[in-house]
Backbone bond lengths (Angstrom), bond angles and torsions (degrees), N, CA, C in turn:
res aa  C-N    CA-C-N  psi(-1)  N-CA   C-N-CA  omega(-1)  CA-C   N-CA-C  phi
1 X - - - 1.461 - - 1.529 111.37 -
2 X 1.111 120.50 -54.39 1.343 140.68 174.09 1.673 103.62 -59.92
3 X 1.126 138.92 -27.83 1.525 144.22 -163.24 2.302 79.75 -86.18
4 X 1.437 115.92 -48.10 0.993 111.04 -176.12 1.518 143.20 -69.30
5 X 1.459 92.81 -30.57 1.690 99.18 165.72 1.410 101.42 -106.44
6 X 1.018 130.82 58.23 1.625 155.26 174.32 1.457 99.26 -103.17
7 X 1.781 91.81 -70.21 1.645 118.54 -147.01 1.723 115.55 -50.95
8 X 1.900 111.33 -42.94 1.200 113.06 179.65 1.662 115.33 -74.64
9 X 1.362 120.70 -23.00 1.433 127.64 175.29 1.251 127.17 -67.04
10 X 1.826 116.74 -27.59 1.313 109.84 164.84 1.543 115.16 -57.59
11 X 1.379 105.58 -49.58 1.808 111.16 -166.53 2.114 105.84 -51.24
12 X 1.590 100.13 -17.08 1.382 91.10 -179.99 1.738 111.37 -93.86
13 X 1.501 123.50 -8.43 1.013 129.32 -161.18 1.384 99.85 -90.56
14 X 1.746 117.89 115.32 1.390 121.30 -178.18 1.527 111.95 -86.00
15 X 1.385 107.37 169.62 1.335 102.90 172.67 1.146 139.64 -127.84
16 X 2.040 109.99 88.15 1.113 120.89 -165.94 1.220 132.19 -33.55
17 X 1.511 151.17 109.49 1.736 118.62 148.55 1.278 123.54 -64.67
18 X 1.075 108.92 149.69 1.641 140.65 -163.13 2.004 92.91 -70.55
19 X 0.845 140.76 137.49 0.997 158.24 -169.99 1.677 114.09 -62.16
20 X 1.838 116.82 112.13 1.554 105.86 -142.39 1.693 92.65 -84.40
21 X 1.331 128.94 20.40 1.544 110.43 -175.01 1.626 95.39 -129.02
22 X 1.441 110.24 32.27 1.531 122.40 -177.95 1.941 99.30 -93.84
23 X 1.526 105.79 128.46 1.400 107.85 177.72 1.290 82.98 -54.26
24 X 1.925 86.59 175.17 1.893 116.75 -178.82 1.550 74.68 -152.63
25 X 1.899 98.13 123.65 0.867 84.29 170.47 1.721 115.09 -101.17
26 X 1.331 115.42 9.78 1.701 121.57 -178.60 1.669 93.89 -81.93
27 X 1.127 97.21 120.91 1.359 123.79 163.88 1.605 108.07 109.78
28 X 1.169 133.23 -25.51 1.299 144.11 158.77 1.669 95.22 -44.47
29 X 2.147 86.22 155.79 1.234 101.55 171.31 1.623 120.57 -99.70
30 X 1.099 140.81 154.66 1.369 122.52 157.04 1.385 130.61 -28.76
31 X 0.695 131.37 -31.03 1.563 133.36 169.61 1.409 127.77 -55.66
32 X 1.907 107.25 -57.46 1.082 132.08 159.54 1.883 122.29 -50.59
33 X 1.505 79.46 -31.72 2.075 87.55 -170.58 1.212 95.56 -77.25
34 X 1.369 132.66 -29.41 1.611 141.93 -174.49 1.296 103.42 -52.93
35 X 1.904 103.38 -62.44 1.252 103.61 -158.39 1.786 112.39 -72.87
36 X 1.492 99.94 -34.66 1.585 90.30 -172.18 1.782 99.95 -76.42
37 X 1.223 125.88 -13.35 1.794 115.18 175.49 1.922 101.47 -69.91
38 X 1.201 120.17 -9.49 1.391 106.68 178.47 1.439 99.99 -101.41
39 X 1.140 129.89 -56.38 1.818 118.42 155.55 1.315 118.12 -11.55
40 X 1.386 100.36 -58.96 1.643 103.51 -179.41 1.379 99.96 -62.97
41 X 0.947 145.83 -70.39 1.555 148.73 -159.81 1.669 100.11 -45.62
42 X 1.395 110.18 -69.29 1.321 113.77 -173.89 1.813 109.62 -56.04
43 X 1.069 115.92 -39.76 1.256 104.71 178.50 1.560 123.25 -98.32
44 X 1.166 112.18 -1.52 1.458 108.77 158.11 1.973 119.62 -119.42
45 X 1.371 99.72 85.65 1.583 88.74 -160.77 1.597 127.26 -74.84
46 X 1.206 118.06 -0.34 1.391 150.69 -155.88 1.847 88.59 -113.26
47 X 1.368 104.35 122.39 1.489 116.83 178.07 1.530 116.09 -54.88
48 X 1.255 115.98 -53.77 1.359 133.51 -177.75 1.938 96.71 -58.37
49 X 0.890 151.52 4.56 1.363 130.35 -169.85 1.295 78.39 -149.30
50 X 1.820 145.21 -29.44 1.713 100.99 170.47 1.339 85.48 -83.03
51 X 1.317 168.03 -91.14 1.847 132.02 -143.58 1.242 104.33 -15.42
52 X 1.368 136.15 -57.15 1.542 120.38 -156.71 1.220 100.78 -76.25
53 X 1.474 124.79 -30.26 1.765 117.14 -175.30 1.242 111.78 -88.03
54 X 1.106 127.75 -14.49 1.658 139.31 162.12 1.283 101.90 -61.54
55 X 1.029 122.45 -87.62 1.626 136.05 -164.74 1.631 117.82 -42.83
56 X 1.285 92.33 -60.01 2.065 112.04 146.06 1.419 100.64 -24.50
57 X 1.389 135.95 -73.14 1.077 140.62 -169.20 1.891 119.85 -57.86
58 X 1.084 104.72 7.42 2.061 123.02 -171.71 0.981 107.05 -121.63
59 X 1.515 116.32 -14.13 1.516 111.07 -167.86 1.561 115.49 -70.26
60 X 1.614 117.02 134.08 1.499 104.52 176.86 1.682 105.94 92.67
61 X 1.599 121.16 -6.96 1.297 128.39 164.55 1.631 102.65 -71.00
62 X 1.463 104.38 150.90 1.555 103.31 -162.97 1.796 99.04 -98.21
63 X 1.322 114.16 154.19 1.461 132.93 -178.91 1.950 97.65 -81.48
64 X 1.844 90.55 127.13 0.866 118.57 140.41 1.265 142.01 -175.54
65 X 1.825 119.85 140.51 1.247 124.55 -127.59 2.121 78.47 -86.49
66 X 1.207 90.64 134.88 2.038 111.05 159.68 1.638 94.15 69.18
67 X 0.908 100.66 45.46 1.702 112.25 179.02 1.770 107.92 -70.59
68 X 1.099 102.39 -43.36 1.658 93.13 -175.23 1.895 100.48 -96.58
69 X 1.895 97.80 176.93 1.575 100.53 154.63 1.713 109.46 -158.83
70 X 1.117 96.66 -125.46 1.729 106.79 158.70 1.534 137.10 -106.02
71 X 1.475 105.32 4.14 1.127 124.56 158.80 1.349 136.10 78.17
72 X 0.979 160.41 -48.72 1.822 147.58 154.76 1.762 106.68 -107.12
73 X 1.692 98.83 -35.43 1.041 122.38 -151.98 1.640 108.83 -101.55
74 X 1.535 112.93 -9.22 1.308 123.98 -153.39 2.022 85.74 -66.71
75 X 1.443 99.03 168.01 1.447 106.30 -177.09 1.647 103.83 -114.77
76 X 1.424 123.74 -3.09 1.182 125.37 172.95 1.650 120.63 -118.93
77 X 1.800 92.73 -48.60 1.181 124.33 -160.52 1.324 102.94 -129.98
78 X 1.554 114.76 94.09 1.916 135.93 161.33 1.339 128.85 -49.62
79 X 1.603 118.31 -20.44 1.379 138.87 -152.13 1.726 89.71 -84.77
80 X 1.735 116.23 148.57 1.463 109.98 -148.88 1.376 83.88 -83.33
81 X 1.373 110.84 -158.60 1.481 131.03 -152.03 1.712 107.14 -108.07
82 X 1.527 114.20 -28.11 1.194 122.21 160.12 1.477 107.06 -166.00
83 X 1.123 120.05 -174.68 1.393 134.72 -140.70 1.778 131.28 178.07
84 X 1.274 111.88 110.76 1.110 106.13 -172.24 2.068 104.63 -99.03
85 X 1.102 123.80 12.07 1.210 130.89 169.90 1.432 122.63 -88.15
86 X 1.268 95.30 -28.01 1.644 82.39 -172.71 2.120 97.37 -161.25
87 X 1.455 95.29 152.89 1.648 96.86 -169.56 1.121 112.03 -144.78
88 X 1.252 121.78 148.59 1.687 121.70 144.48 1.228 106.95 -117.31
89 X 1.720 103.24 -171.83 1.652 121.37 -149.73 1.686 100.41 -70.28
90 X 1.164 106.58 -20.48 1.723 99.01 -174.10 1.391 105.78 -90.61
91 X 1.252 117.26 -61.33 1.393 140.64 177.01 1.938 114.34 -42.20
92 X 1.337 110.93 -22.54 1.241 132.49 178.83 1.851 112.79 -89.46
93 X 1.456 120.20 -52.10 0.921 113.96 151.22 1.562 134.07 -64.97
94 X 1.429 115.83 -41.69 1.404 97.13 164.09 1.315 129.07 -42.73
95 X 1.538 115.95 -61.68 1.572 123.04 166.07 1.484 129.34 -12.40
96 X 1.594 90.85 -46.85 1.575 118.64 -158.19 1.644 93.32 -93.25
97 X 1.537 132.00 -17.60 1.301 131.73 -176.62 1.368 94.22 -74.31
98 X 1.382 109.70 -81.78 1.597 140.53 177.13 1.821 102.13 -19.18
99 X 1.330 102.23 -66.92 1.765 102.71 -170.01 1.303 113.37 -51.25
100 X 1.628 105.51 -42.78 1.767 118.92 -157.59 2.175 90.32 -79.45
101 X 0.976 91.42 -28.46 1.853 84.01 -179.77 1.697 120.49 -80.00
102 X 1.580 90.06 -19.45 1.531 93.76 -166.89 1.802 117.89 -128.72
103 X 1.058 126.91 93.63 1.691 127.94 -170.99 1.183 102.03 -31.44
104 X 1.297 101.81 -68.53 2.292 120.90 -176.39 1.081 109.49 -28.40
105 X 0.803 145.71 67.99 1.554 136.18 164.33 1.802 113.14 -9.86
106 X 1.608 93.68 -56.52 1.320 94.32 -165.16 2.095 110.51 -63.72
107 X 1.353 104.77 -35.17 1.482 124.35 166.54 1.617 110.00 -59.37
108 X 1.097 98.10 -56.64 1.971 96.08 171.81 1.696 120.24 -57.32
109 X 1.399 109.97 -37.45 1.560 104.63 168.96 1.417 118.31 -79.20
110 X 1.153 133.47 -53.27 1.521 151.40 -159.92 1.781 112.23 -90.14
111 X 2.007 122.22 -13.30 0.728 94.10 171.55 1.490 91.69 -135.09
112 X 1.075 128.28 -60.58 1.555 153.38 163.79 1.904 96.44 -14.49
113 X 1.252 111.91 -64.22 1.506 101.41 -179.99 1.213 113.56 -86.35
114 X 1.163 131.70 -6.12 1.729 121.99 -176.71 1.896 82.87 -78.20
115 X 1.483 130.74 -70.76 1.414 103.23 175.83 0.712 120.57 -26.00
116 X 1.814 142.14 -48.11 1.485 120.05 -147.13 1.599 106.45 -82.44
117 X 1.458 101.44 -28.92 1.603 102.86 -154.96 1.597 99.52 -98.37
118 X 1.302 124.63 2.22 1.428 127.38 173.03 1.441 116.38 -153.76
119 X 1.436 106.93 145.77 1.308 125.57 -162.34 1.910 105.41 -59.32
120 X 1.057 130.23 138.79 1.312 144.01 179.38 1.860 96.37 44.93
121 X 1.489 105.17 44.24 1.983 99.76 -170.83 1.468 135.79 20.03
122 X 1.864 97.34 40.78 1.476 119.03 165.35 1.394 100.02 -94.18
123 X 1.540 115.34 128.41 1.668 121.72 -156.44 1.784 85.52 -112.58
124 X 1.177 99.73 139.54 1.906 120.41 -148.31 1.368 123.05 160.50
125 X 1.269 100.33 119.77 1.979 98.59 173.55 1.137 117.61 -25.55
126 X 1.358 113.11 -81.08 1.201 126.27 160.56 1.798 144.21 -40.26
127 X 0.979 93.69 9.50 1.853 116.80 -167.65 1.350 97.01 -134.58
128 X 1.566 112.86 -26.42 2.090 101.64 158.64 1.217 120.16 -48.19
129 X 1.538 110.20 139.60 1.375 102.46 165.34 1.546 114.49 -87.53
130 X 1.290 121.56 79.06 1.767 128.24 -179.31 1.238 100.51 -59.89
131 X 1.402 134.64 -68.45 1.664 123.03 179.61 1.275 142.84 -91.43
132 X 1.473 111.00 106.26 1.622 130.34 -148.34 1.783 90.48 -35.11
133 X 1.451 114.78 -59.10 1.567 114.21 -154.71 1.736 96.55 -56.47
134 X 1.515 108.08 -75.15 1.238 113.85 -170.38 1.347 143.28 -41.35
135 X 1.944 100.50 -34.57 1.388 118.67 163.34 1.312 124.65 -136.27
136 X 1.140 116.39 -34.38 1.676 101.54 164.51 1.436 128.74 -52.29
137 X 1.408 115.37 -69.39 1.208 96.89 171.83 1.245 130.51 -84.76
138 X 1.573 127.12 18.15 1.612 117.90 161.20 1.514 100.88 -79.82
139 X 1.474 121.05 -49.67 1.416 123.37 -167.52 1.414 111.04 -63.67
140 X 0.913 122.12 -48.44 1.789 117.78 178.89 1.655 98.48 -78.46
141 X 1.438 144.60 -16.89 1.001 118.15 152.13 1.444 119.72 -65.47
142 X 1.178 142.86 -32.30 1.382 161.89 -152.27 1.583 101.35 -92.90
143 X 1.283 105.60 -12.89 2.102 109.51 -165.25 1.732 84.46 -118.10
144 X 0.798 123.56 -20.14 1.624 124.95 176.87 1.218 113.40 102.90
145 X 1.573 124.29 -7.52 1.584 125.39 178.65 1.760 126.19 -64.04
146 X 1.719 118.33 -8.67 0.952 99.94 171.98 1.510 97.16 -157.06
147 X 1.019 110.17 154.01 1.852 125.08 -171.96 1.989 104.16 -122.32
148 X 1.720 101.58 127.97 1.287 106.58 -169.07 1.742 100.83 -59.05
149 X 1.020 146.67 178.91 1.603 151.10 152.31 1.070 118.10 -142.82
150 X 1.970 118.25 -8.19 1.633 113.46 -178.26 1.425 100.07 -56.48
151 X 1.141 158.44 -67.01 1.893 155.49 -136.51 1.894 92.17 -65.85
152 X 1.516 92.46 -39.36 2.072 82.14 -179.44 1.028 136.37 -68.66
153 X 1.460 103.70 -31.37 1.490 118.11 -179.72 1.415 103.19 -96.34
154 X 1.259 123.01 -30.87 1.667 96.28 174.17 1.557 119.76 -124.97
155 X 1.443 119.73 30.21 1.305 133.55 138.32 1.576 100.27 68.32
156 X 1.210 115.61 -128.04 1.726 130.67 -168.52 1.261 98.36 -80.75
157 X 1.354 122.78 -11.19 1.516 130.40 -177.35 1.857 114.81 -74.82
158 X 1.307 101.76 -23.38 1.530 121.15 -167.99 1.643 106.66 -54.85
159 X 1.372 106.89 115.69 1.735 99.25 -171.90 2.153 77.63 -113.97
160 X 1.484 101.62 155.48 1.300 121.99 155.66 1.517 119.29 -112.84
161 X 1.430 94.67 148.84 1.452 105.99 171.00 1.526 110.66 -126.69
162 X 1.488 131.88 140.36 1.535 145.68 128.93 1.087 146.53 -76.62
163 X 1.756 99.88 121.09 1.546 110.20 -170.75 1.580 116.39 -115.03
164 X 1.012 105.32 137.70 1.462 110.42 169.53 1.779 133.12 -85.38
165 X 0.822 123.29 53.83 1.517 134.80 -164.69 1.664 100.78 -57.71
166 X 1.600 96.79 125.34 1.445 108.93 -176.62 1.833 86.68 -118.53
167 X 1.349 101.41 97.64 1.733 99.59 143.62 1.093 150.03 -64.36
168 X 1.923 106.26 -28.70 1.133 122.26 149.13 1.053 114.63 -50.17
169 X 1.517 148.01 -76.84 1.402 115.05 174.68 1.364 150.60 -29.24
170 X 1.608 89.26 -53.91 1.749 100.16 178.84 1.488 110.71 -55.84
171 X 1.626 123.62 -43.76 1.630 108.32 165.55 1.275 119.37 -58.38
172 X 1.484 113.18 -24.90 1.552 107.67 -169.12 1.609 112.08 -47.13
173 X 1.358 105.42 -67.05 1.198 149.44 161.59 1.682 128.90 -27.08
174 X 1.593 119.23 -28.61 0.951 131.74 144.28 1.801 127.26 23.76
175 X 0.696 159.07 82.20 1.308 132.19 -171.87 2.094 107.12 -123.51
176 X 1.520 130.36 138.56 1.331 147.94 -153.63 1.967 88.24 -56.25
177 X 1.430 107.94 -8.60 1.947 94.95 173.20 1.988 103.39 -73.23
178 X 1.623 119.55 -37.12 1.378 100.84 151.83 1.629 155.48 -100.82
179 X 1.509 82.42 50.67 1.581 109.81 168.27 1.677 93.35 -93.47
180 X 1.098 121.70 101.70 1.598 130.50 -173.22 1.737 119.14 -103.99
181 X 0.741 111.80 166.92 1.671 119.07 -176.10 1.809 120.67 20.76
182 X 0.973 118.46 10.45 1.703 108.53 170.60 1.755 105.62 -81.41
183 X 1.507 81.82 153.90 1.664 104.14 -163.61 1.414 103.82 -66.25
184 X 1.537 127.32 142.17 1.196 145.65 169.41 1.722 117.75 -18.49
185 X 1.468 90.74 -31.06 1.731 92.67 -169.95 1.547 120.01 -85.05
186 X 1.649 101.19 -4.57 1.458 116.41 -175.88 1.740 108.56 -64.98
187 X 1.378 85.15 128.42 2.261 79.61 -178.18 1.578 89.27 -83.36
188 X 1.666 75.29 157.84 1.436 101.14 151.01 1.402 149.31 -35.61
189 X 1.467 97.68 -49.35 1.733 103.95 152.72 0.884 137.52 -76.05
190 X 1.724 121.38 10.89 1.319 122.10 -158.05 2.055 84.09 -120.20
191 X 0.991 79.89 -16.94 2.279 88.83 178.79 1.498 103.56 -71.97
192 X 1.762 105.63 -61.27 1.243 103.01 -149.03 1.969 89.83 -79.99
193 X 1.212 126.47 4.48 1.187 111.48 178.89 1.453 106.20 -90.10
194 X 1.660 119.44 -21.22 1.324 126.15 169.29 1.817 97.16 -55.68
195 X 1.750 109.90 -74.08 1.403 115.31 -158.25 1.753 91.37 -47.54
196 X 1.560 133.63 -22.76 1.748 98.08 -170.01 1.564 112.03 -75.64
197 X 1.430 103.45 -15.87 1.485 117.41 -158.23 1.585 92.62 -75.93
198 X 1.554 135.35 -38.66 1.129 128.37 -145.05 1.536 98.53 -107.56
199 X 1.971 116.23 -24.16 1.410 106.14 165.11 1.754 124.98 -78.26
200 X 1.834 104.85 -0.25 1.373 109.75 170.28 1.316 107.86 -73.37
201 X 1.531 122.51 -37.14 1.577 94.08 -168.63 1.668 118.82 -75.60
202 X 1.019 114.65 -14.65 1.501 113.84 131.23 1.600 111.29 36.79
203 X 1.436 83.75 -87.99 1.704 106.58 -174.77 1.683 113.51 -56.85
204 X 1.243 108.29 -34.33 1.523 111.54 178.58 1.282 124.84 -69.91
205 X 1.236 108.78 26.49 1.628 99.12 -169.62 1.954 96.04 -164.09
206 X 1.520 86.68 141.26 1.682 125.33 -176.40 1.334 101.43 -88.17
207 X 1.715 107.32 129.41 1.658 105.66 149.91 1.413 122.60 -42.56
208 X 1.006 131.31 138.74 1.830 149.99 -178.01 1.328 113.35 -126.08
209 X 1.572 107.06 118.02 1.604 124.47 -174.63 1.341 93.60 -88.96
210 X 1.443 123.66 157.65 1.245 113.91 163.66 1.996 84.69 -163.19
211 X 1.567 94.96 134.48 1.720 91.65 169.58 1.734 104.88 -120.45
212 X 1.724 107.29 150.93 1.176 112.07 -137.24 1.238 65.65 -122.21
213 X 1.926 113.16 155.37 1.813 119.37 168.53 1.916 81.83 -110.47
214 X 1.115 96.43 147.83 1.669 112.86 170.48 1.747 121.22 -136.87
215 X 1.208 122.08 151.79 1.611 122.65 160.95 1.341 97.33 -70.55
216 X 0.766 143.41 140.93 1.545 163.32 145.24 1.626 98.21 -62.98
217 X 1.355 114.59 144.87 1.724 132.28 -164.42 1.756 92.53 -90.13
218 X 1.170 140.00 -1.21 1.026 142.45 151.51 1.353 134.81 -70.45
219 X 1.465 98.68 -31.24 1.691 102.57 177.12 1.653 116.29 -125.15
220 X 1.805 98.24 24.99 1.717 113.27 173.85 1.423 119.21 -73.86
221 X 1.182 95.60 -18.46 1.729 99.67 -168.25 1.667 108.50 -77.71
222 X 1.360 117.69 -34.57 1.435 134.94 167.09 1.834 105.76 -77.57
223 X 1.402 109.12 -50.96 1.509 102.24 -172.14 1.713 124.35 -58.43
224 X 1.740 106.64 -19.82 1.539 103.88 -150.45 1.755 92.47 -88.71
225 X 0.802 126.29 -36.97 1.910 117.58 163.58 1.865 118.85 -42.84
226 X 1.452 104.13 -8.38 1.400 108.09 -179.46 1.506 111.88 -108.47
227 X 1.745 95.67 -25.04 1.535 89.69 178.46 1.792 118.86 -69.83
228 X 0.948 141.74 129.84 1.462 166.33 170.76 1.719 97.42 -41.04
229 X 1.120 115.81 108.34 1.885 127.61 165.81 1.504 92.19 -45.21
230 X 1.285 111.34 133.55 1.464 128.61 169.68 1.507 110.97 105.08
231 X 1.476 102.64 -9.91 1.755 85.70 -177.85 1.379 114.46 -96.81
232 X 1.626 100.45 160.15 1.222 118.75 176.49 1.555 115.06 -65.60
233 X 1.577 132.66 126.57 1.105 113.33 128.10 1.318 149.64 -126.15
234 X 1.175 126.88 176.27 1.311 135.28 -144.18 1.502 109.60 -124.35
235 X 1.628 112.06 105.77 1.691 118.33 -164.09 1.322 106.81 -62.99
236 X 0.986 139.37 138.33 1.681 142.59 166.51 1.548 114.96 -114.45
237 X 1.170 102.85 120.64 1.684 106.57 -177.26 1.692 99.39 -126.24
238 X 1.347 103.20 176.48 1.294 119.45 -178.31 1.326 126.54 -74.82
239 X 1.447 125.33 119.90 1.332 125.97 167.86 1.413 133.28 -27.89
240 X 1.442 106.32 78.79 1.653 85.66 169.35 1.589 112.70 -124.02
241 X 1.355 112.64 174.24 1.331 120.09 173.28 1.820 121.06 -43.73
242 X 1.225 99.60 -50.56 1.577 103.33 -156.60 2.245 100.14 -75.40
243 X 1.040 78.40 8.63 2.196 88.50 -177.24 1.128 117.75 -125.28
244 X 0.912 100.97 125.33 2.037 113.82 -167.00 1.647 93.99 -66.04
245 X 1.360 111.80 -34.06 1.490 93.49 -150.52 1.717 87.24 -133.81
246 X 1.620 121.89 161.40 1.326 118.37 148.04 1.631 132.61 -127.81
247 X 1.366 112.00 50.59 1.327 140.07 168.78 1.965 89.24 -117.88
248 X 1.303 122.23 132.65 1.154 129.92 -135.61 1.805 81.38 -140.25
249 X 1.327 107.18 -76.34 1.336 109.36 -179.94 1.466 107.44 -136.80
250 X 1.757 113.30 169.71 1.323 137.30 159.40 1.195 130.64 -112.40
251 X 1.467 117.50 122.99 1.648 143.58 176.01 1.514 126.56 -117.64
252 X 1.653 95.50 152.56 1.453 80.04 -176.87 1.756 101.90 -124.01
253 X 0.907 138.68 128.05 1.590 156.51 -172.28 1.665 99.85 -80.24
254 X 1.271 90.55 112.53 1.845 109.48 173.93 1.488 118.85 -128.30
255 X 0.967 95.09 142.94 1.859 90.38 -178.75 1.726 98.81 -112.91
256 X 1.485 101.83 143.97 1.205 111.42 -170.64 1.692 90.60 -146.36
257 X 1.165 111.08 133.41 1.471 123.39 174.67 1.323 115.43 35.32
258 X 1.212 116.55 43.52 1.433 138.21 -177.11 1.204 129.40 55.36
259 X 1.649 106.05 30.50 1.553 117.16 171.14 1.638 93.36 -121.78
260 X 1.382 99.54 152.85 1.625 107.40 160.91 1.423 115.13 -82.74
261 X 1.171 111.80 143.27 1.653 126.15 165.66 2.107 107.29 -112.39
262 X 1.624 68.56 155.08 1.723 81.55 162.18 1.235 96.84 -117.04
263 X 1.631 106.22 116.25 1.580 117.87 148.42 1.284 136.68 -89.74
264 X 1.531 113.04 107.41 1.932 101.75 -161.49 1.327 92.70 -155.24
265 X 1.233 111.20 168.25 1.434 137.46 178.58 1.639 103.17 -68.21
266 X 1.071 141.08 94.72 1.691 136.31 172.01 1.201 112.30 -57.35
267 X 1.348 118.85 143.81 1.640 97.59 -168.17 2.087 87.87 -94.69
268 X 1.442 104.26 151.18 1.417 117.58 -166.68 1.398 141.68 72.35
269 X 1.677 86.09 -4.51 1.542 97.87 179.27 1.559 121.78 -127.69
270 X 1.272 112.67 -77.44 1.797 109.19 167.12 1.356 130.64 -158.57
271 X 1.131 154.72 -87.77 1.185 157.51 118.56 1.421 115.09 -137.71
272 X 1.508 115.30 102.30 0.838 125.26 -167.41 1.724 122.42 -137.71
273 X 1.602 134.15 -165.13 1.122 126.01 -162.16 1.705 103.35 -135.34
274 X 1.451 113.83 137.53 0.863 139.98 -143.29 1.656 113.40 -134.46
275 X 1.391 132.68 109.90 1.628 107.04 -179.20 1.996 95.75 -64.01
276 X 1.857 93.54 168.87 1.462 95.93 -173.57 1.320 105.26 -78.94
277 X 1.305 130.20 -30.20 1.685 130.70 177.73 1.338 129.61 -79.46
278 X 1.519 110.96 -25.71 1.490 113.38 144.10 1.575 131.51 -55.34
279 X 1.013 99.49 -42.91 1.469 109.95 174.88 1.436 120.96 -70.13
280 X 1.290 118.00 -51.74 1.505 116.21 170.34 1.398 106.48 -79.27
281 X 1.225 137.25 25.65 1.433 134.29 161.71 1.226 114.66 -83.43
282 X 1.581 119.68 -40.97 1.246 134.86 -179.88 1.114 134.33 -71.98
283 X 1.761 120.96 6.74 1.069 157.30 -176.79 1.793 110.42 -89.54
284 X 1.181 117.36 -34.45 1.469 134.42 -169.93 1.307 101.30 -71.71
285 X 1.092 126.73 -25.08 1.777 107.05 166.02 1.580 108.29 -113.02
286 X 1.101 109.91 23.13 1.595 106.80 163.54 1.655 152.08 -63.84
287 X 1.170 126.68 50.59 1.627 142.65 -128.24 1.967 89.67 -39.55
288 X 1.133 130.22 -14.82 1.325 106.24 173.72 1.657 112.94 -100.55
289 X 1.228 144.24 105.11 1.384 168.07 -110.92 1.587 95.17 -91.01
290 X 1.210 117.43 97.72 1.691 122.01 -176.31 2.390 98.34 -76.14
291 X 0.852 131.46 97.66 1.122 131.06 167.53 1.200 130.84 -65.98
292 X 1.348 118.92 -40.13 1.678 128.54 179.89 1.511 119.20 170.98
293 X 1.356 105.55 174.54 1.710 82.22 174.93 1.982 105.07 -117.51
294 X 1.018 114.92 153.12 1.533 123.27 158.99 1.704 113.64 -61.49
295 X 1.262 117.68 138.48 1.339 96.62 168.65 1.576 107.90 -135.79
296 X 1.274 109.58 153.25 1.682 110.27 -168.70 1.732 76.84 -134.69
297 X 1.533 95.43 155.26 1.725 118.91 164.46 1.407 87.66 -124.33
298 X 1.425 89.85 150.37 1.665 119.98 -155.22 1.792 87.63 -85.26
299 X 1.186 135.98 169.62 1.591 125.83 -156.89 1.615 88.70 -167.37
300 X 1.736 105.43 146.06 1.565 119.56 -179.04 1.850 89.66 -93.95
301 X 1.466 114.58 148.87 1.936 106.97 177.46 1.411 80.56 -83.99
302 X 1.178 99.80 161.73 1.530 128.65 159.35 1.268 110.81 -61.57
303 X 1.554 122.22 126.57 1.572 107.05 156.75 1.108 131.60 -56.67
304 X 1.141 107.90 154.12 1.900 108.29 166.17 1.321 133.18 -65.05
């Protein structure tokens, strides 16, 4: 049904360009990214419009999946701490949290994202938030960076889902492809003695329920004019066995010339912009069951 009142809405959905005197920040140096992230600040003073001039600023950055980690020092994962070269869908919105909250560049990388991307912003394998349900979005709700909005925007429409997140598995399971960023000269035995260390903690960790509120893909076509430019959302697919998790991917919903886009990291390609009804069209022959999305608005913490 939904595949059907889809079909006539793409043909109306134009296709904005992104604004040609908008920084980029891929290929820029730090210096430059400094100066135009305080431009942005000063000239967009309202949170909701630097996300769009932040994010604007990624576009055309190239996809790649587990791109960041903990960085020189990491004990699993070498890959730096952030990155304006290269992204994925999580790693792209954090960026885009961190920048749009914080002018400083140097404050937006070093303090602003170590909260987002780890629990109480103790930077650690284990202190990542790897599963959107279980820790991303409880912990950045819990740090004040993001506020749920699916129940507002889609009212009596609001379906939930429950997941069971086994971490114990996912360490079990482990395999020497996330032994990440150490230098070429690292032996072999010195990896797989990392991978035993990181499938032991294993043991330290409890299954985690977590129930998710979602729009249902039935009542998106009416809901996405309500959702708020700048928010995150959060893919919801169907429970099955063989998937650790069912938050799939992260997007962020922008309105541009009075259509919504999906702005997200593509996986294999770049971070780029998307109308919202084209994009969720392409979902309908997908053998893993796209349900709805979660939506969070990105949130200033409270001072102390």
């Amino acid at each position: 049904m939904l595949k059907v009142l889809l079909a006539p809405l793409l043909i109306l959905a134009p296709l904005a360009a992104a604004a040609a005197d908008s920084p980029r920040f891929y290929g820029m140096n730090e210096k430059d990214i400094a100066a135009a992230l305080k431009k942005i600040h000063k000239d967009n003073p309202e949170l909701q419009s630097r996300v769009e001039a932040v994010s604007a600023a990624f576009l055309g950055t190239p996809y790649k999946e587990g791109c960041l980690g903990e960085g020189g020092d990491g004990q699993f994962d070498r890959d730096p701490v952030y990155s304006f070269k290269l992204v994925d869908c999580t790693t792209s919105v954090e960026q885009v949290m961190a920048l749009s909250l914080d002018g400083d560049l140097d404050k937006a990388l070093h303090e602003t994202l170590q909260k987002i991307r780890y629990k109480d912003g103790q930077v650690g394998y284990t202190n990542r938030n790897h599963f959107t349900e279980v820790d991303w979005i409880p912990n950045n709700a819990a740090a004040g960076f993001l506020e749920d909005i699916t129940e507002k925007v889609a009212g009596h429409k609001t379906k939930y889902i429950r997941k069971l997140v086994s971490k114990h598995d996912w360490y079990a399971h482990k395999t020497l492809a996330e032994i990440q960023g150490f230098p070429p000269t690292t032996s072999q035995s010195e990896k797989e003695q990392r991978l035993s260390e990181l499938q032991a903690l294993a043991s330290g960790f409890k299954d985690e329920a977590s129930t998710i509120p979602y729009v249902p893909m039935d009542a998106l076509p009416s809901a996405l004019t309500l959702i708020p430019s700048g928010t995150i959302a959060n893919l919801v697919r169907e429970d099955r066995p063989d998937k650790p998790s069912i938050i799939s991917h992260q997007i962020l919903l922008i309105d541009k010339g009075g259509v919504k886009y999906v702005r997200h990291a593509a996986f294999g390609k770049e971070y780029l912009d998307v109308p919202a009804l084209e994009y969720f069209y392409t979902y309908y022959s997908s053998s893993w069951r796209l349900l709805g999305l979660n939506l969070n608005k990105i949130a200033e913490p409270r001072k102390p």
